[in-house]
MARBA-3410 file (N, C-alpha, C, O; in Angstrom, 1 decimal):
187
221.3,227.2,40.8,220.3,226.2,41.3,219.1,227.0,41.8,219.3,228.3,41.9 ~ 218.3,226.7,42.0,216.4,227.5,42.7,215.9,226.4,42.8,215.9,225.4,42.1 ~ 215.5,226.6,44.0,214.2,225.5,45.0,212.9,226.0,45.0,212.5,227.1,44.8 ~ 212.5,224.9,45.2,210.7,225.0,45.5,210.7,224.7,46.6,211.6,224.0,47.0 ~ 209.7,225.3,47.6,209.3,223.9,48.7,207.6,224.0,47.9,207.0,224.9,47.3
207.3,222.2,48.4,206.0,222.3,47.7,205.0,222.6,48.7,205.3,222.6,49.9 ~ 203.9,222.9,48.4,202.4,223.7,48.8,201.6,222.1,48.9,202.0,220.9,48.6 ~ 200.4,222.7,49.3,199.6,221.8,49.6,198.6,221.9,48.1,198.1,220.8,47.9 ~ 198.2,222.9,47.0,197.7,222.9,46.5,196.3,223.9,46.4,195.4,223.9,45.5 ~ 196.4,224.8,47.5,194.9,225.3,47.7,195.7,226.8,47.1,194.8,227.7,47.0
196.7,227.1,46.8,197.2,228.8,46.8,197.5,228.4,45.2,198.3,227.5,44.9 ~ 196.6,229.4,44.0,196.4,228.9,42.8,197.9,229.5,42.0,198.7,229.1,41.1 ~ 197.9,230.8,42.9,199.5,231.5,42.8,200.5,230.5,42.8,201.0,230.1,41.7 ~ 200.7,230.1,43.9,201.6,229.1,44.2,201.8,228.2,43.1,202.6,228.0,42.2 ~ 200.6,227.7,43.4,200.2,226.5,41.8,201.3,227.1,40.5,202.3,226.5,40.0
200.9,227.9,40.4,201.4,228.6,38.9,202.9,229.0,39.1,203.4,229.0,38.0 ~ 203.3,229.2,39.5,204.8,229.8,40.4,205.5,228.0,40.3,206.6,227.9,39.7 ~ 204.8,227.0,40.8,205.2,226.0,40.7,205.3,225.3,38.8,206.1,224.5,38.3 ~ 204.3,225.9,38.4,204.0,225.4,36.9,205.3,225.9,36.2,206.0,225.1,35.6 ~ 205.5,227.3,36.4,206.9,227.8,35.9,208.4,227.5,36.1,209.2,227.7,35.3
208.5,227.1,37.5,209.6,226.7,38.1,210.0,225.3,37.5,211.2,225.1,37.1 ~ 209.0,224.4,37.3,209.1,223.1,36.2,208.8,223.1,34.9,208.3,222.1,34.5 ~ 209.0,224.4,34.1,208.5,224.5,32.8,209.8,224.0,31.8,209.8,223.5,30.7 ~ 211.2,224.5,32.8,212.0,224.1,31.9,212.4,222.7,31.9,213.2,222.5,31.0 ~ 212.2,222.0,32.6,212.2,220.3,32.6,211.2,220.0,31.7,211.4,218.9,31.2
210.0,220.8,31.4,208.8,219.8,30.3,209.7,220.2,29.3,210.1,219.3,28.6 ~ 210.0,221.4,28.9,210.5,221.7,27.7,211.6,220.6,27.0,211.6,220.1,25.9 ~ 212.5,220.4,27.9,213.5,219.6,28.1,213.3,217.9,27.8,214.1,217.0,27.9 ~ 211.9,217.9,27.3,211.5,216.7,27.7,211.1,216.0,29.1,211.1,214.8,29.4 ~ 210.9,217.0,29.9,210.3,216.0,31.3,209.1,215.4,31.2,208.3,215.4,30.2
208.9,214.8,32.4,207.8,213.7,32.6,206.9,214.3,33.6,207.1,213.9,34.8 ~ 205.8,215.4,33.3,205.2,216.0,34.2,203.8,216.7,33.3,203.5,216.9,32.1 ~ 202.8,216.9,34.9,202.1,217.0,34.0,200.8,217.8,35.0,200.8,217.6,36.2 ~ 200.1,218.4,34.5,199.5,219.3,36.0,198.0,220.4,35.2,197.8,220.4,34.0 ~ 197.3,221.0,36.1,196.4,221.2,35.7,195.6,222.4,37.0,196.5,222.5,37.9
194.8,222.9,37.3,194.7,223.7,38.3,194.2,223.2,39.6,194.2,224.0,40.6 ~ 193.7,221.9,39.8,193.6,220.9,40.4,194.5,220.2,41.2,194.3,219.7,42.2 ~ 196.0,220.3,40.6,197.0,219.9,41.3,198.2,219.2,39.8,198.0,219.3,38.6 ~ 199.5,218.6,40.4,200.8,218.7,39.3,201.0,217.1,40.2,201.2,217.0,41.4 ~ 200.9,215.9,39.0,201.9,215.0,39.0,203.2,214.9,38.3,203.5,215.1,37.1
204.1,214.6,39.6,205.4,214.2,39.2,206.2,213.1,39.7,206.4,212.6,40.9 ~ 206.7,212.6,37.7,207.0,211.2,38.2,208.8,211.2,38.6,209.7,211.3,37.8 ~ 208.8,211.0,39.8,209.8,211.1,40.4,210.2,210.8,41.7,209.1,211.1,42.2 ~ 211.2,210.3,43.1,210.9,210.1,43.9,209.9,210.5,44.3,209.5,211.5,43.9 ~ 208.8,209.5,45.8,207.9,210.6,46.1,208.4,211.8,47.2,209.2,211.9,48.1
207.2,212.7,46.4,207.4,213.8,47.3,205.6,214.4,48.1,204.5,214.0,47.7 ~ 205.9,215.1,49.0,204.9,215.4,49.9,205.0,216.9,50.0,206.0,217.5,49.6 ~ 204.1,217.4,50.4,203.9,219.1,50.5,205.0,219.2,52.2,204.9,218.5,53.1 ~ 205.9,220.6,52.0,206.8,220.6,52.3,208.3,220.3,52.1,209.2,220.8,52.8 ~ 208.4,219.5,51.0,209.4,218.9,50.9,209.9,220.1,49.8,209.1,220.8,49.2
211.5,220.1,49.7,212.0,220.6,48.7,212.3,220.2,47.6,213.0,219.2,47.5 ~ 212.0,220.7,46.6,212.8,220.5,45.2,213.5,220.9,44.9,213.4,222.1,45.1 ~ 214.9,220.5,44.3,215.7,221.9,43.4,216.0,221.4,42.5,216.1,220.2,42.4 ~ 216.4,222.2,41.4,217.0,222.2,40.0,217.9,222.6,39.6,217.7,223.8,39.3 ~ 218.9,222.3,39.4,220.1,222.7,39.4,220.6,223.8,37.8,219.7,224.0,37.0
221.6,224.4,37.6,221.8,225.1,37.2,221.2,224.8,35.3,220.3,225.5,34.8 ~ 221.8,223.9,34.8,221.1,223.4,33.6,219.4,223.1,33.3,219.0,222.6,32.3 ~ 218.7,223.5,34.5,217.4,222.9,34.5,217.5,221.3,34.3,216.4,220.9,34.7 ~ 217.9,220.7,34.1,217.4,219.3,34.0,217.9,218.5,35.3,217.5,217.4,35.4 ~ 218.7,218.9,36.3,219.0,218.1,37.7,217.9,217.9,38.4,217.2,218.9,38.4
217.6,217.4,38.7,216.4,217.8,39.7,216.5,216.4,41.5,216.5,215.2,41.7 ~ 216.4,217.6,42.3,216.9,216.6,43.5,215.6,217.3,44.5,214.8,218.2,44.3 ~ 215.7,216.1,45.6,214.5,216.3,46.4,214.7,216.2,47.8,214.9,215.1,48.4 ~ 214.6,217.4,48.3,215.1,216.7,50.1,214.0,217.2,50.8,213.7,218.4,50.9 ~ 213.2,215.6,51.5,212.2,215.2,51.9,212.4,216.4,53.3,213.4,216.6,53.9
211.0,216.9,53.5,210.6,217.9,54.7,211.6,217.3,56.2,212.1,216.2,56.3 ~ 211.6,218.2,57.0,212.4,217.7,58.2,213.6,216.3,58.3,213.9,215.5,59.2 ~ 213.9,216.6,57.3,215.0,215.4,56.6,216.7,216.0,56.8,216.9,217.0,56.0 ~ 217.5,215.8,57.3,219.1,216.6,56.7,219.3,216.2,55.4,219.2,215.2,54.7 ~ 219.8,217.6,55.4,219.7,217.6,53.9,221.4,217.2,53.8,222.3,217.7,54.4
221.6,216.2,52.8,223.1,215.7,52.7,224.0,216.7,51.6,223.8,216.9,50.4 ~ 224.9,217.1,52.3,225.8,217.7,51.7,227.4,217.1,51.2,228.4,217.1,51.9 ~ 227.3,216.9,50.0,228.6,215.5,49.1,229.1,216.8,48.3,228.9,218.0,48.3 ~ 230.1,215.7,47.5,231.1,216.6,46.3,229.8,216.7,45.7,229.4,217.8,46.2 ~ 228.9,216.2,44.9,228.0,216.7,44.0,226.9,217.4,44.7,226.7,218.5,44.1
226.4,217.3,45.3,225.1,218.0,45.7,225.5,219.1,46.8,225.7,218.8,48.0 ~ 225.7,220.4,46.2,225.8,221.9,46.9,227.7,221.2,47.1,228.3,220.8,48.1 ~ 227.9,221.4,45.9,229.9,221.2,45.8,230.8,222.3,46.6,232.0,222.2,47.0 ~ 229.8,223.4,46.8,231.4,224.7,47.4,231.0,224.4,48.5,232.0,224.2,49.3 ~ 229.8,224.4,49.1,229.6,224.5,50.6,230.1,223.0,50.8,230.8,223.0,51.8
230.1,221.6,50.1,231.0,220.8,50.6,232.7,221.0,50.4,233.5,220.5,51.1 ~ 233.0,221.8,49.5,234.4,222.4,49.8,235.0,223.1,51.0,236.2,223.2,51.4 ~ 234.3,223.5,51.3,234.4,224.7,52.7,234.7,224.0,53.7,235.7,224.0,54.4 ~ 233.2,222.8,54.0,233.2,221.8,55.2,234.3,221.3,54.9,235.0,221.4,55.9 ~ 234.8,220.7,54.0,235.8,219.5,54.3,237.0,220.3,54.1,238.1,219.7,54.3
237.2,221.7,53.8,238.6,222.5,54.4,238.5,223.0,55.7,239.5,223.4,56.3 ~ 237.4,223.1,56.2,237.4,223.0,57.8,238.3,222.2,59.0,238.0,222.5,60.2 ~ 236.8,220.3,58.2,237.6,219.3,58.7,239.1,219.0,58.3,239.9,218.8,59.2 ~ 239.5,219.0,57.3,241.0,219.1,57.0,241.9,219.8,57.9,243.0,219.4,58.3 ~ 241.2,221.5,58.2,242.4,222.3,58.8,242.0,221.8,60.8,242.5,222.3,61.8
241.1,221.0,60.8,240.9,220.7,62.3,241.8,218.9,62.5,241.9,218.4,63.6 ~ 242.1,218.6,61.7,242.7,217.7,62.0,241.9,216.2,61.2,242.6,215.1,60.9 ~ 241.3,216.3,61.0,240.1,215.3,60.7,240.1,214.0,59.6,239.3,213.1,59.4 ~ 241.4,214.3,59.2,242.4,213.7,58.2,243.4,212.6,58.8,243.7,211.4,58.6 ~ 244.0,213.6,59.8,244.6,212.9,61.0,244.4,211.4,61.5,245.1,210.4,61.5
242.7,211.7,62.1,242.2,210.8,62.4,242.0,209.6,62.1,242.0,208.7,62.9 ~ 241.7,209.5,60.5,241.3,208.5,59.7,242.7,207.9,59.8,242.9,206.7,60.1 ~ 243.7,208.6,59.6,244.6,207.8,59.1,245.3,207.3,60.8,246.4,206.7,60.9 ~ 244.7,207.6,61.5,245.2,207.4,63.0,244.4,206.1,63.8,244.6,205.3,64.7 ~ 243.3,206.5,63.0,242.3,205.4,64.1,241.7,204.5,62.9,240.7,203.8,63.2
242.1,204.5,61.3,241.4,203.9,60.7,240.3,204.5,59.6,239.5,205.3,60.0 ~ 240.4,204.1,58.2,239.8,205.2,57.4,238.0,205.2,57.7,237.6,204.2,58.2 ~ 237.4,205.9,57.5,236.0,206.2,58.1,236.2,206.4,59.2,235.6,205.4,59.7 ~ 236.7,207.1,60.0,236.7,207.4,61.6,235.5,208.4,61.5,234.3,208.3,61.9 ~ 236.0,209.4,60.8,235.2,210.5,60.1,235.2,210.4,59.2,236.2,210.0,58.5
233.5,211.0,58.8,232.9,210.9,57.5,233.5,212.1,56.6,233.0,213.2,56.8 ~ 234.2,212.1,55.8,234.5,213.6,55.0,234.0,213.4,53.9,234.3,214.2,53.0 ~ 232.8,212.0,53.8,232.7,212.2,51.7,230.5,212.6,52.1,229.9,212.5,51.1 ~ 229.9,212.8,52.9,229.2,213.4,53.4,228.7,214.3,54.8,228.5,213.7,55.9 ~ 228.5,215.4,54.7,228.0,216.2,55.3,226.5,216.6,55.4,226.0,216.8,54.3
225.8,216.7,56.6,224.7,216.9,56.9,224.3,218.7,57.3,225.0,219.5,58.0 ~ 223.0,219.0,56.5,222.8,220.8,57.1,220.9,220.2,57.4,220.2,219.4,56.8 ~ 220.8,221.0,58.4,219.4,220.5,59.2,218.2,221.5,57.8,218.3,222.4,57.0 ~ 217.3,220.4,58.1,216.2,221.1,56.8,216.0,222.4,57.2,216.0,223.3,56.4 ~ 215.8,222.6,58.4,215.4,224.1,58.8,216.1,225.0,58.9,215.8,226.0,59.5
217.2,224.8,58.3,218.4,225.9,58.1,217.4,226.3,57.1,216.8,227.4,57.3 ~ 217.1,225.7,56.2,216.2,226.7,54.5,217.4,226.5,53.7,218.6,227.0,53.7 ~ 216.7,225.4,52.7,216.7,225.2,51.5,217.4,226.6,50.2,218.3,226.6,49.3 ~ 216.6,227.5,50.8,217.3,228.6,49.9,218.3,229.6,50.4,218.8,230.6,49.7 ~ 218.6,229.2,52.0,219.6,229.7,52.7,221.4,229.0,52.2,222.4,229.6,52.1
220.9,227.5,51.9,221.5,226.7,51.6,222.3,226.8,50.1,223.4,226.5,49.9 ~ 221.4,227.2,49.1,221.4,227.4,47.8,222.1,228.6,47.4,222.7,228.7,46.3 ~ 222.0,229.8,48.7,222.6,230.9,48.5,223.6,231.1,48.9,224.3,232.1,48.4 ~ 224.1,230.3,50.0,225.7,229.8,50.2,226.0,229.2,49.5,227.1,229.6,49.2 ~ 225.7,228.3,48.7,226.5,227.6,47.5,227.1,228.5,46.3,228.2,228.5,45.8
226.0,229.0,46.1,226.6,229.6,45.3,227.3,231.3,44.9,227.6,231.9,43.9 ~ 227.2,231.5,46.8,227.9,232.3,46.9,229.7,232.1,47.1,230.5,232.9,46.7 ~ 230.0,230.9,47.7,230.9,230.1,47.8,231.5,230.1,46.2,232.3,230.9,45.7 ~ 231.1,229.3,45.8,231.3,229.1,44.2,232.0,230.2,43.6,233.1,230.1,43.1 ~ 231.1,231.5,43.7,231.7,232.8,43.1,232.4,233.1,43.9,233.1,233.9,43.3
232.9,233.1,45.4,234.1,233.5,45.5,235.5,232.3,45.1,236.4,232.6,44.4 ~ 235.4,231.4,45.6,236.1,230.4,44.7,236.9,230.5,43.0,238.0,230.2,42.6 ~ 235.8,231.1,42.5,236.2,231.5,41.0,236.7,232.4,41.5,237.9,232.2,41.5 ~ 236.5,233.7,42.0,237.3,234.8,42.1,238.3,234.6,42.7,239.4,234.9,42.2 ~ 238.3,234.3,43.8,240.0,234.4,44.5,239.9,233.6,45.5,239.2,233.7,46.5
241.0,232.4,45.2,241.0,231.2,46.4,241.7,231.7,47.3,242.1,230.7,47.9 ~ 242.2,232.7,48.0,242.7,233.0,48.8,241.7,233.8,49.5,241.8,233.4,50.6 ~ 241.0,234.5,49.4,239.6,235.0,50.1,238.7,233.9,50.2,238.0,234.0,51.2 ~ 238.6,232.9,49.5,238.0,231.9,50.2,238.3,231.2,51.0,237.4,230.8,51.6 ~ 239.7,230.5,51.3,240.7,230.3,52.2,240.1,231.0,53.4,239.3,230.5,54.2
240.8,232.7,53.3,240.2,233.6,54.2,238.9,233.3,54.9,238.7,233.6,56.1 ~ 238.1,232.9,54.2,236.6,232.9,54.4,236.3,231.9,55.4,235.8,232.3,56.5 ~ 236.5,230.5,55.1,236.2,229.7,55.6,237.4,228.9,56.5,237.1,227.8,56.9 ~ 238.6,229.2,56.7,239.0,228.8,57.7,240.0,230.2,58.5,241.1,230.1,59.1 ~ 239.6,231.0,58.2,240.5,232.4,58.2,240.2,232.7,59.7,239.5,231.8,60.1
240.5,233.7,60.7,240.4,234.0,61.6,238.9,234.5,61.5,238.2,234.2,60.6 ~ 238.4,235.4,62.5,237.1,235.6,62.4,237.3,237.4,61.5,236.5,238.0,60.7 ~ 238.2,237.7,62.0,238.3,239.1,61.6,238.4,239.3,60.3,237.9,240.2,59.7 ~ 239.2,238.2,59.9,239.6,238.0,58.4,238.7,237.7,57.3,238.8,237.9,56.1 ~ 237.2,236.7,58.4,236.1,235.6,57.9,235.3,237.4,57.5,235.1,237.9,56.4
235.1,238.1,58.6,234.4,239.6,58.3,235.2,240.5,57.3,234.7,241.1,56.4 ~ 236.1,240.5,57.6,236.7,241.4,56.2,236.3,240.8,54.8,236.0,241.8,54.1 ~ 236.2,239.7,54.2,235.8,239.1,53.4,234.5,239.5,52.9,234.2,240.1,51.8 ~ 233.6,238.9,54.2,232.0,239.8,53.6,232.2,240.5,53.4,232.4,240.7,52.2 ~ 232.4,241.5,54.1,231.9,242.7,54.2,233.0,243.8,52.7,232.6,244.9,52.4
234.2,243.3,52.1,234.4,243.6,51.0,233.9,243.0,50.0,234.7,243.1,49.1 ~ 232.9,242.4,49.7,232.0,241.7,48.8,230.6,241.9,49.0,230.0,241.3,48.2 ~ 230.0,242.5,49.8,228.9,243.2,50.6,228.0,242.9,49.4,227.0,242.2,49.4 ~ 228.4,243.8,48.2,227.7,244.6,47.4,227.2,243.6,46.4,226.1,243.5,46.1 ~ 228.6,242.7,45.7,228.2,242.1,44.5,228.2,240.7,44.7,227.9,239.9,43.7
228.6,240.3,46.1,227.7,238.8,46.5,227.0,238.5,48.4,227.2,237.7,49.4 ~ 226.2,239.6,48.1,225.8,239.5,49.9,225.4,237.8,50.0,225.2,237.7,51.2 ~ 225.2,236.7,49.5,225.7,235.7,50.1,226.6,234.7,50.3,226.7,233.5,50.2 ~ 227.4,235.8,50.7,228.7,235.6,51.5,228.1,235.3,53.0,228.2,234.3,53.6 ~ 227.5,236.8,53.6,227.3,236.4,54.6,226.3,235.1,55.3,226.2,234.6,56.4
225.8,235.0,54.4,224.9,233.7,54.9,225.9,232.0,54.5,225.7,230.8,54.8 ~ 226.6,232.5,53.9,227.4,231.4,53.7,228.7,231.5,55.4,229.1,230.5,56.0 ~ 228.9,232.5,55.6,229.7,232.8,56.9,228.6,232.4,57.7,229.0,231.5,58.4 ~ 227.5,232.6,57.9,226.9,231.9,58.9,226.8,231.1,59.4,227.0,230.9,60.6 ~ 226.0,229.9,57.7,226.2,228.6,57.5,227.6,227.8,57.7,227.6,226.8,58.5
228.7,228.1,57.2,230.2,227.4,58.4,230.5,227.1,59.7,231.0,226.1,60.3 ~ 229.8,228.8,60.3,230.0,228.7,61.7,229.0,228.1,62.6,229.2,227.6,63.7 ~ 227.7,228.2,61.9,226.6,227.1,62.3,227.2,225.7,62.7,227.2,225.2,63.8 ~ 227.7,225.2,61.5,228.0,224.0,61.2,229.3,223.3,61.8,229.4,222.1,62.0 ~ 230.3,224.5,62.1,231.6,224.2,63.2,231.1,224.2,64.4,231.7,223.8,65.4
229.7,224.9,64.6,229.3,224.9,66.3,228.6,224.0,66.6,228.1,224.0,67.7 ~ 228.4,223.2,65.8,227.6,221.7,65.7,226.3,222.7,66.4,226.1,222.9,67.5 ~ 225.6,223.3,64.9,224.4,223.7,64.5,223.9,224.3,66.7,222.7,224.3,67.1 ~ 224.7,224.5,67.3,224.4,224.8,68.7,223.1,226.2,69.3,222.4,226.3,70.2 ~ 223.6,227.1,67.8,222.9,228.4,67.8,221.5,228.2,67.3,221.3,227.4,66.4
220.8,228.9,67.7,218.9,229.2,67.4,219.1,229.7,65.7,219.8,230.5,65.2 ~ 218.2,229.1,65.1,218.4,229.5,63.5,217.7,231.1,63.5,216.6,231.3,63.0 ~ 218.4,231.9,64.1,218.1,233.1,64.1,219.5,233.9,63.1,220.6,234.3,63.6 ~ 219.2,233.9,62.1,220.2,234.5,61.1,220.0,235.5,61.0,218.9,236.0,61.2 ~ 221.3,236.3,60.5,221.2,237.9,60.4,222.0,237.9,59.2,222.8,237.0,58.9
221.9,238.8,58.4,223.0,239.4,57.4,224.1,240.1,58.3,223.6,240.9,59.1 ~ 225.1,240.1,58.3,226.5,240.5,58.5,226.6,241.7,57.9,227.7,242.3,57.9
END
């Protein structure tokens, strides 16, 4: 997947950076259309700020409006909603529903604040993803593993998916009910 956030229009770079980022949707047959003046697209509306993304095939295309939570489902960013809902599972959260009533807790959506970053978001996903394919037991490890175990993980994958660590961030962000200053570090 790769995001945009959109510009206002005045940075002609930008402009063109944007021209390319949606070239494979025209190709594809999209419905777009633009000039150095500015780019209509017919699609939910969007406003400068807001994000776009496109998912792996070029032709998805999703929009999460500026200072908006961004919703996290089985479909939209699928590993980082795998992770969340093996969290809530290993905290009990399953429990509940079936204890106090189904919807007690929400487990078929999850919320990440827009200002976590769009492409902080994108790079947990699909850092998740590739460890998933690689070995579900390091991902296990990862996301509900001890903390030592959550660090051994990055840090043996350092090399050929440093976002891991930003996906370790984004978990414990998100178990700390987002409490910490979005001051991220690589691990």
């Amino acid at each position: 997947m790769r995001a945009f956030i959109l510009h206002d229009g005045e940075d002609d770079e930008r402009s063109q950076e944007l021209h390319e980022f949606l070239s494979p949707l025209k190709a594809a047959g999209g419905d777009w259309e633009g000039d150095n003046s500015g780019i209509t697209i017919w699609m939910p509306p969007v406003a400068v700020g807001d994000a776009i993304v496109v998912d792996h095939d070029g032709l998805g295309v999703r929009v999460y409006p500026k200072n908006q939570p961004i919703k996290i489902t089985r479909h939209a960013f699928r590993h980082v909603y795998a992770a969340i809902l093996l969290i809530e599972h290993d905290n009990g959260a399953h429990h509940m529903n079936r204890i106090h009533g189904p919807g007690t807790v929400d487990l078929d959506t999850f919320t990440v604040p827009f200002e976590y970053g769009i492409d902080r978001l994108l790079n947990a996903d699909l850092a998740l993803g590739w460890l998933r394919d690689e070995n579900s037991v390091e991902f296990e490890d990862l996301v509900i593993g001890e903390q030592g175990d959550q660090m051994a993980v990055v840090r043996r994958h350092r090399d050929e998916q440093p976002g891991l660590a930003i996906a370790h961030d984004l978990l414990n962000a998100w178990f700390d009910g987002w409490q910490r200053p979005y001051k991220w570090e690589q691990t």
